[in-house]
Structures are given as C-alpha cells and as structure tokens.
C-alpha positions as CSV (number, residue, x, y, z in Angstrom):
1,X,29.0,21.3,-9.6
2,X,28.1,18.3,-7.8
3,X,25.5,17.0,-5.4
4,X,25.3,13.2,-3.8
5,X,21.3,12.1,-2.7
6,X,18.5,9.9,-2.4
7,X,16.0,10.3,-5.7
8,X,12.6,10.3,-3.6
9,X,10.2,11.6,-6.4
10,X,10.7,10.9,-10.0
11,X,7.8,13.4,-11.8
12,X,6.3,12.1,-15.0
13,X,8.4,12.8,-18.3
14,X,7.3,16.3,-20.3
15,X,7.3,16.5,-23.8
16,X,6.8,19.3,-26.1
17,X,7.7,21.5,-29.4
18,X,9.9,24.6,-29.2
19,X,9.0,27.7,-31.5
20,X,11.1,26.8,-34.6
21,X,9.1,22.8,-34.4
22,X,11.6,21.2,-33.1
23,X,10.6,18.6,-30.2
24,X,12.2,18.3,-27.0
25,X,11.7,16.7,-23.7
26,X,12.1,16.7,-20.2
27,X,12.6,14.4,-17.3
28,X,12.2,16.0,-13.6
29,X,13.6,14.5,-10.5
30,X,13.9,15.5,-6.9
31,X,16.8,13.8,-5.0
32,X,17.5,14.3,-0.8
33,X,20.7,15.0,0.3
34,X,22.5,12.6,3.0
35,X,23.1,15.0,5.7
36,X,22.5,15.9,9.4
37,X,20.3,18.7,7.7
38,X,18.8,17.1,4.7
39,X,18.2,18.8,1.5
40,X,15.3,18.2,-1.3
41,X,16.8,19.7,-4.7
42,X,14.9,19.9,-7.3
43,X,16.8,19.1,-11.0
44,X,15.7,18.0,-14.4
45,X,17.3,16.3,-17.4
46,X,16.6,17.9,-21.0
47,X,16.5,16.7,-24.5
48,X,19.0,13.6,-25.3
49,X,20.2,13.3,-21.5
50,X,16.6,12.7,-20.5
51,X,16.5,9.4,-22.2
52,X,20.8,8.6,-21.2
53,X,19.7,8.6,-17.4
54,X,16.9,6.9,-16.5
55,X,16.3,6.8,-12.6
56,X,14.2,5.3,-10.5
57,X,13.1,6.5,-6.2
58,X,15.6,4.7,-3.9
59,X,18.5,5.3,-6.1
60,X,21.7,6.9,-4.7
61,X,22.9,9.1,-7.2
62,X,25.8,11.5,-7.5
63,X,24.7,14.3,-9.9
64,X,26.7,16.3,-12.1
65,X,24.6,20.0,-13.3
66,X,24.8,23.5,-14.0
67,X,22.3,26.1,-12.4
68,X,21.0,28.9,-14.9
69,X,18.7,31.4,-14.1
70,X,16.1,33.4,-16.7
71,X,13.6,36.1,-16.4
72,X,10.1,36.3,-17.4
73,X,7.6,38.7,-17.4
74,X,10.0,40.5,-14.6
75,X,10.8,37.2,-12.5
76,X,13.4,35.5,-12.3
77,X,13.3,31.9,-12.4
78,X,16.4,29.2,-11.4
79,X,16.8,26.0,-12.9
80,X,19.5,22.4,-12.1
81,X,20.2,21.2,-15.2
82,X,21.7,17.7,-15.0
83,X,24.4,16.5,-17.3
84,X,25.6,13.3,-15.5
85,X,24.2,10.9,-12.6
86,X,26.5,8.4,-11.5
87,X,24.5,5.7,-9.3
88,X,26.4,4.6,-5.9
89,X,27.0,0.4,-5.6
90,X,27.7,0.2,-9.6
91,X,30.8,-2.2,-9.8
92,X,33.4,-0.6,-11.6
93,X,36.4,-2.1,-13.3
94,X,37.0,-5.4,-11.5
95,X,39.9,-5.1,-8.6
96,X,43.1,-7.1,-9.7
97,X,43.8,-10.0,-7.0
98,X,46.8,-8.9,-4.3
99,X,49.3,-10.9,-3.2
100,X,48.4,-12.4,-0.1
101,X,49.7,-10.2,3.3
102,X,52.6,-11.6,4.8
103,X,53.4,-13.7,8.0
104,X,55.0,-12.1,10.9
105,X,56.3,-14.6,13.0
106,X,58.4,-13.5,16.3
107,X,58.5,-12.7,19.6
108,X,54.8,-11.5,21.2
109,X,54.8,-7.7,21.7
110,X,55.6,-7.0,25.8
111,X,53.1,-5.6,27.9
112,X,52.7,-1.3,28.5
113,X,54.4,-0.1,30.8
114,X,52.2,0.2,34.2
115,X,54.0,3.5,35.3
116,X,53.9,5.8,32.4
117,X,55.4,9.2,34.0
118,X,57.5,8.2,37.1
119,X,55.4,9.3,39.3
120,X,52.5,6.9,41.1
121,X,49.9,8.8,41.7
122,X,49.3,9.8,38.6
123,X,47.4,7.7,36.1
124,X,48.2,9.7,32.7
125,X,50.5,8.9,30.3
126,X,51.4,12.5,29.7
C-alpha cells in the first residue's frame, strides 16, 4: 500500500534486545496526508530500514508499508510498517533535451462566428 504526506513529528529512535539477544531498532514517524480532510498516520521503520530512511519534519514523502496486527494480553494492536519512502522534489534521471517546437507560419485564424444557432435571440452556441 501507499500513502503520500507531510512528516510533521519525527519521535526519537528506539533501540532494544529481542529475547534470543539479538538487537534491533526502531525509528517512528508521523506523516499528514494532503487532503481536504487531512489525515495523521502513524508508521515506523524497523531494524535495517530504520537507518536506509532517514527523515526529517517538512519532508514530503510518498510511503510504501504493510499494516499487521497482533494480540496481547486479549487486545489487539495495529501497526504501519514502512519498507520504502520516496521524498517528493528528488531529481530523477536527468530529462534528455527535445527538439525545439516547430514554427507555424500562415494565415491568422478568422474570428467565431457571431450567430452560432441561426436564430438572434439566442446567445448559446448549442
């Protein structure tokens, strides 16, 4: 799935150790959407992704996740796992130069027609 937004709270990063000693972290954002009704969304980045995509608040992002949901202790719990944030205005490959548009040279286009339907009293064209 994908969401475009505003990031307008980066939370400070969260590391840890899992059960088996491994260590893992976790980077939290929370980006707006840009619409008449606009959204806050919630969405994190975990393990090596965390370091990948490192955003900052004013950046317009399109964001790439998955949303998984677990239980604990008999509540349920939903999550927006990112895997890719594209930021807007990043130049992409550079645009090959065109061929410049062509000259039309000619006779000037006439005028509309003032009397459109035939009948004078009636200014629409339909």
């Amino acid at each position: 799935m994908e969401i475009k937004g505003k990031i307008i709270l980066a939370l400070p990063e969260v590391v840890g150790t899992s059960k088996a000693g491994n260590p893992w972290k976790k980077k939290e954002y929370v980006l707006e959407t840009q619409e008449s009704f606009p959204r806050k969304v919630h969405f994190d980045f975990f393990g090596d992704k965390a370091d990948q995509y490192n955003l900052a608040v004013g950046d317009v992002i399109t964001l790439s996740f998955d949303i998984e949901s677990r239980e604990y202790n008999g509540k349920w719990f939903t999550s927006i796992r990112g895997w890719k944030a594209e930021k807007d205005g990043v130049a992409s490959a550079p645009v090959a130069a065109s061929a410049p548009a062509p000259e039309f040279g000619g006779a000037p286009v006439p005028p509309a027609p003032q009397n459109f339907g035939g009948n004078e009293t009636d200014d629409l064209p339909f």
